[in-house]
C-alpha positions as CSV (number, residue, x, y, z in Angstrom):
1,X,0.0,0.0,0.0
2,X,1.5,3.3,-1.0
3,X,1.4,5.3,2.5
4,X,5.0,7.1,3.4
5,X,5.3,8.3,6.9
6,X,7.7,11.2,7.4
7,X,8.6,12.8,10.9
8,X,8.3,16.3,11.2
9,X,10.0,18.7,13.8
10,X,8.4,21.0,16.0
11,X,9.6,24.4,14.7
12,X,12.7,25.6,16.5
13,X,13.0,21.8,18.4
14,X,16.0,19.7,18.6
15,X,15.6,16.3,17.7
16,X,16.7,12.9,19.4
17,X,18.4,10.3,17.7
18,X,16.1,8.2,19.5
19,X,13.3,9.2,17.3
20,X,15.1,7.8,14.4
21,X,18.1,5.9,14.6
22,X,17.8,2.7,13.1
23,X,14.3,2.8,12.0
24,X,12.9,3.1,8.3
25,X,11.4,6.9,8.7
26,X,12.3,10.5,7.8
27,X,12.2,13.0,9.5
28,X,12.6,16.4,9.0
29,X,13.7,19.5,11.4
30,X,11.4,22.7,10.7
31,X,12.3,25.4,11.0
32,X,10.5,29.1,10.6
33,X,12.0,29.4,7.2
34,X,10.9,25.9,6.8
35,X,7.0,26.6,7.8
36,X,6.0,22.9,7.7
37,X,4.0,23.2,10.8
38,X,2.4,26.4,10.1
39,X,1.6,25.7,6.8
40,X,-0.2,22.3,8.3
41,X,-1.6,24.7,11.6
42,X,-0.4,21.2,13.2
43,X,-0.5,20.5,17.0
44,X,1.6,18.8,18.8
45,X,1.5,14.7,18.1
46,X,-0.6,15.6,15.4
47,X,-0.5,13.0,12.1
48,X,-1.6,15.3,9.2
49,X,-2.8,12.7,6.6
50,X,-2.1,13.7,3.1
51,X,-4.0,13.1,-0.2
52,X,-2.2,12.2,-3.3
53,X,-1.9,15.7,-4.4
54,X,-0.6,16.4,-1.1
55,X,-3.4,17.9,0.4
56,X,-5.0,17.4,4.1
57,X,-7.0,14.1,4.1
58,X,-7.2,13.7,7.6
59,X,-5.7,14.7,11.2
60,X,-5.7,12.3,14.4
61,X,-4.3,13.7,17.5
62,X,-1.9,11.5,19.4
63,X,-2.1,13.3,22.4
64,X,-5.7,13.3,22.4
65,X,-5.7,9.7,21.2
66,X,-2.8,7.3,22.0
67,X,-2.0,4.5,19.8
68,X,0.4,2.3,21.9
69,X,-0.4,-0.5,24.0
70,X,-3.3,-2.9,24.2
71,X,-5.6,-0.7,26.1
72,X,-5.4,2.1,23.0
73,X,-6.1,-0.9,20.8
74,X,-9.4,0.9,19.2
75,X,-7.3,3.8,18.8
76,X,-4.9,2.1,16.6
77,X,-7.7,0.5,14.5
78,X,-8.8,4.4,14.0
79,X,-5.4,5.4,12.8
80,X,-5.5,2.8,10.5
81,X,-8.0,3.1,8.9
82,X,-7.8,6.9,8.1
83,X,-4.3,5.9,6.2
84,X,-6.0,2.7,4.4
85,X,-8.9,5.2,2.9
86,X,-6.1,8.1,2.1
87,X,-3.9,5.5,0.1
88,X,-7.6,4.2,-1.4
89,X,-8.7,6.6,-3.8
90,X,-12.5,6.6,-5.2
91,X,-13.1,5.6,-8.6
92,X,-16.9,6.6,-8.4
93,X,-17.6,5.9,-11.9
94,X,-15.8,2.8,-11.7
95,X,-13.6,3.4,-14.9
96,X,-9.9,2.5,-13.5
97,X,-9.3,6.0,-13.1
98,X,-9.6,7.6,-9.7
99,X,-11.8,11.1,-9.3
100,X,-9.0,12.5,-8.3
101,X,-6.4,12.2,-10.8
102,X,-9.7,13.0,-13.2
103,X,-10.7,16.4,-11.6
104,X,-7.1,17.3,-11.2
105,X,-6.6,16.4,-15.5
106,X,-9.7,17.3,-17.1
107,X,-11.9,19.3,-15.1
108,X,-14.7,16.4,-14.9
109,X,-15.2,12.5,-14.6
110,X,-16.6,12.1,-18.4
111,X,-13.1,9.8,-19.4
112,X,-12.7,6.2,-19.2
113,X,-9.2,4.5,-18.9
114,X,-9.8,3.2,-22.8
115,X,-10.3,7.3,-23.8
116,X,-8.0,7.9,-26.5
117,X,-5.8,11.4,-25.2
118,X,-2.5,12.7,-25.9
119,X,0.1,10.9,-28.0
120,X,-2.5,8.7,-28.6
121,X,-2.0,6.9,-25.3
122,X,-5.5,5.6,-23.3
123,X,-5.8,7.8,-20.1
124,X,-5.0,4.9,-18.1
125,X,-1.4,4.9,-19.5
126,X,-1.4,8.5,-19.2
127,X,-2.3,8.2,-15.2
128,X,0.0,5.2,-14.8
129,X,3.1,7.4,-15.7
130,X,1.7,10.0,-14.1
131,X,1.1,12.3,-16.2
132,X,0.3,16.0,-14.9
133,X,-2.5,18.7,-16.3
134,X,-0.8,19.0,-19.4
135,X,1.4,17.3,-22.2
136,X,2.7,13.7,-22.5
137,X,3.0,11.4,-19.5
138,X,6.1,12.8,-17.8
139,X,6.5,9.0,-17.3
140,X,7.2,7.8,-20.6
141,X,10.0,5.2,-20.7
142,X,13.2,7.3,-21.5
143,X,16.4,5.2,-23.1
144,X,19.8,6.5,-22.7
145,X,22.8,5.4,-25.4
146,X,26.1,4.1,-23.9
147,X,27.1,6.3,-21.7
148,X,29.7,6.5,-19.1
149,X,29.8,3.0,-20.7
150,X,25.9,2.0,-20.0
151,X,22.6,1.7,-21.3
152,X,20.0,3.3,-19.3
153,X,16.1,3.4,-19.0
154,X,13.6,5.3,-17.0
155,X,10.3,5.3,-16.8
156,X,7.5,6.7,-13.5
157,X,5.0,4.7,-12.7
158,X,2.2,5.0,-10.0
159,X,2.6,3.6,-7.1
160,X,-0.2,1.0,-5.8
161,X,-2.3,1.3,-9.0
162,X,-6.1,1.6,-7.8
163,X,-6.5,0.0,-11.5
164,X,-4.6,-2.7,-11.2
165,X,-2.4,-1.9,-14.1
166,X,1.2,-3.4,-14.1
167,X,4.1,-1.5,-15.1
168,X,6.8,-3.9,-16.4
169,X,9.8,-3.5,-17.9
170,X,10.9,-5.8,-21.0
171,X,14.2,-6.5,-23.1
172,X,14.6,-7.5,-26.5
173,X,17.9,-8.3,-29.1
174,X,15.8,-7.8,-31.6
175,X,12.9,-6.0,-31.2
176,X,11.1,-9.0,-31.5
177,X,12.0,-11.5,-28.5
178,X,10.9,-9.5,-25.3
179,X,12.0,-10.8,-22.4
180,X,11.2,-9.9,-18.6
181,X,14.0,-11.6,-17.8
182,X,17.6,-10.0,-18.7
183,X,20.5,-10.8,-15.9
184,X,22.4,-8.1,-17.6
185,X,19.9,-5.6,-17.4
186,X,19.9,-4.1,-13.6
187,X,17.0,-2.4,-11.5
188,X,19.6,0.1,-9.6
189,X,17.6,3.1,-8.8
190,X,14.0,3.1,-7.3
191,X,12.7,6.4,-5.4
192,X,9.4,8.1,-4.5
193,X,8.6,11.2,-5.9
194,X,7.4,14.0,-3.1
195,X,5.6,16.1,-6.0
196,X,2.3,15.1,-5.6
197,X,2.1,12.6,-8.3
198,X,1.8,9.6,-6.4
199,X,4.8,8.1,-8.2
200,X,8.1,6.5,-8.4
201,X,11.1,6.8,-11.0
202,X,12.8,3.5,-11.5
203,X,16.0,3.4,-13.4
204,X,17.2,0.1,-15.1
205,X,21.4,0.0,-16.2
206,X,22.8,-2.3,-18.4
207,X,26.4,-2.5,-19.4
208,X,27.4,-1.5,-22.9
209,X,28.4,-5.2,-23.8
210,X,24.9,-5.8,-23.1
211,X,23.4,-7.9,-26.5
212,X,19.7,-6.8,-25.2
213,X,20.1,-2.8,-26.5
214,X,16.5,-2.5,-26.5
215,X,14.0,-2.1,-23.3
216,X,10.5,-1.0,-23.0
217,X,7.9,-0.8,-20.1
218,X,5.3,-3.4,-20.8
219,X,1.5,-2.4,-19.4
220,X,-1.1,-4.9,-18.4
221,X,-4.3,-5.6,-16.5
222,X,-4.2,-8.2,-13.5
């Protein structure tokens, strides 16, 4: 499920290792220049819950409502549930494309994920490579030439696609044999993008020996 959890500072507050040493989390110190927590108004303890576009879903207060231990246990089953309906977005319309990501694009809910858009691409490619308001899928499987003696490709795809859609990457001699499975071909960069998209940039390296010159990003429904 694509839910990130990032630590924030109280403005002007030092920060204990404690908090964060050794544990998967980031955390950032605010400061005034920084205007995380004023730009939130957030509390104390409180976990802002953000939409994909980054905006407030949801706040819970854990102060006001402690999550640890057994006797908070209805508390816990709260918090969770806020986080599984922000990373759950509504597809009212029920056309593998979320109202969101709809509204945000067009301005209404009248496409499907077979509508025919920009580059010819159906809108459900378009929102798997995240693509923004405008222009092509930002997305789009790029290939680099040998260099710094290696091929490159990278593509963004969505993260936890409400659709279903897969997002896989293929190789091919030949343009003819594709092949999900290329030992010379190497995943060696995957990050999550803090933009708003709801996306994450994978880069894929092969060396420039490498018989498999070509790669593309293959798309299907599970």
């Amino acid at each position: 499920m694509p839910v990130d959890i990032v630590g924030i500072n109280q403005t002007g507050a030092l920060s204990s290792t404690a908090m964060f040493a050794g544990k998967p989390l980031s955390w950032i110190r605010d400061s005034a220049a920084g205007g995380i927590q004023s730009g939130l108004q957030a509390e104390y303890r409180d976990v802002v819950i953000l939409n994909p576009l980054n905006g407030e879903e949801d706040r819970y207060n854990l102060t006001l409502f402690p999550i640890d231990g057994a006797a908070n246990a209805a508390n816990r089953q709260i918090m969770k549930n806020k986080l599984i309906a922000a990373a759950t977005p509504v597809d009212s319309d029920n056309d593998k494309l979320p109202d969101f990501w709809e509204m945000q694009r067009f301005g209404d809910l009248s496409r499907t994920g077979a509508s025919v858009e920009a580059l010819g691409l159906a809108a459900l490619l378009h929102f798997a490579h995240c693509s923004g308001r405008t222009g092509e899928p930002e997305g789009l499987p790029r290939i680099a030439g040998s260099t710094g003696g290696a091929y490159s490709m990278t593509f963004i795809r969505r993260r936890g696609l409400l659709s279903g859609l897969v997002l896989s990457p293929e190789f091919s001699e030949d343009l003819i044999g594709w092949s999900t499975v290329a030992p010379d071909w190497q995943l060696v960069q995957t990050r999550t993008l803090y933009d708003g998209s709801g996306g994450e940039l994978q880069e894929w390296r092969a060396p420039a020996t490498t018989s498999r010159r070509f790669a593309r990003v293959h798309a299907a429904l599970q």
